[in-house]
Phi, psi and omega in degrees: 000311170325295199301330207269315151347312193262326195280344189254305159340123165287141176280324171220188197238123173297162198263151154343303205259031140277323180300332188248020183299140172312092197320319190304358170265336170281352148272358151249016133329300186283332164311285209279343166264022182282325156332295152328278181326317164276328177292340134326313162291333173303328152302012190256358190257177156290132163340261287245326199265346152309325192265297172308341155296326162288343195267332073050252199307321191079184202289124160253341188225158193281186191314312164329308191267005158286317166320313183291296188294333177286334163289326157311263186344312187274344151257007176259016157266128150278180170083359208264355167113211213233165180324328174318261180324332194284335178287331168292302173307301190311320175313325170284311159332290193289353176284295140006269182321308181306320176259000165285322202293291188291326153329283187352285187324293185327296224271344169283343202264315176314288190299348159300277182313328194262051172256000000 
């Protein structure tokens, strides 16, 4: 009875304007960490299927933090091959980026002429 007692008591007492908080700042709370967050889930994949997300998805992060997760991937998989392969991949990676890059441009360069 003691127990259940000490446990349903608040250690402190909340202010009034926690109790009303405004969903729209709590869904732009859950906005500014998503980013993070898929780049975490984005560790969930294999190099090879990390590359095809960029290609997928296009660039959400810069060149770095790709580079850190594909070297990450390669190095907490095994089996996944040798300095070689990690030097192909990356090479590709940046190759990725380069025709994300220029799509980009193309398609900024289009809406500017037909305006």
């Amino acid at each position: 009875m003691l127990l259940t007692l000490f446990f349903s008591l608040p250690l402190f007492p909340l202010p009034s304007s926690l109790h009303s908080f405004p969903s729209s700042q709590t869904s732009w709370h859950f906005l500014s960490i998503s980013p993070p967050r898929q780049y975490y889930e984005m560790l969930y994949n294999t190099a090879d299927e990390l590359l095809n997300l960029v290609v997928d998805q296009g660039v959400r992060y810069t060149e770095l933090e790709y580079i850190n997760a594909l070297s990450l991937l390669h190095r907490s998989q095994t089996g996944v091959g040798d300095l070689s392969t990690q030097n192909i991949r990356l090479q590709r990676l940046k190759e990725i980026i380069c025709e994300q890059a220029a799509i980009k441009q193309a398609t900024k360069d289009k809406k500017i002429t037909t305006v």
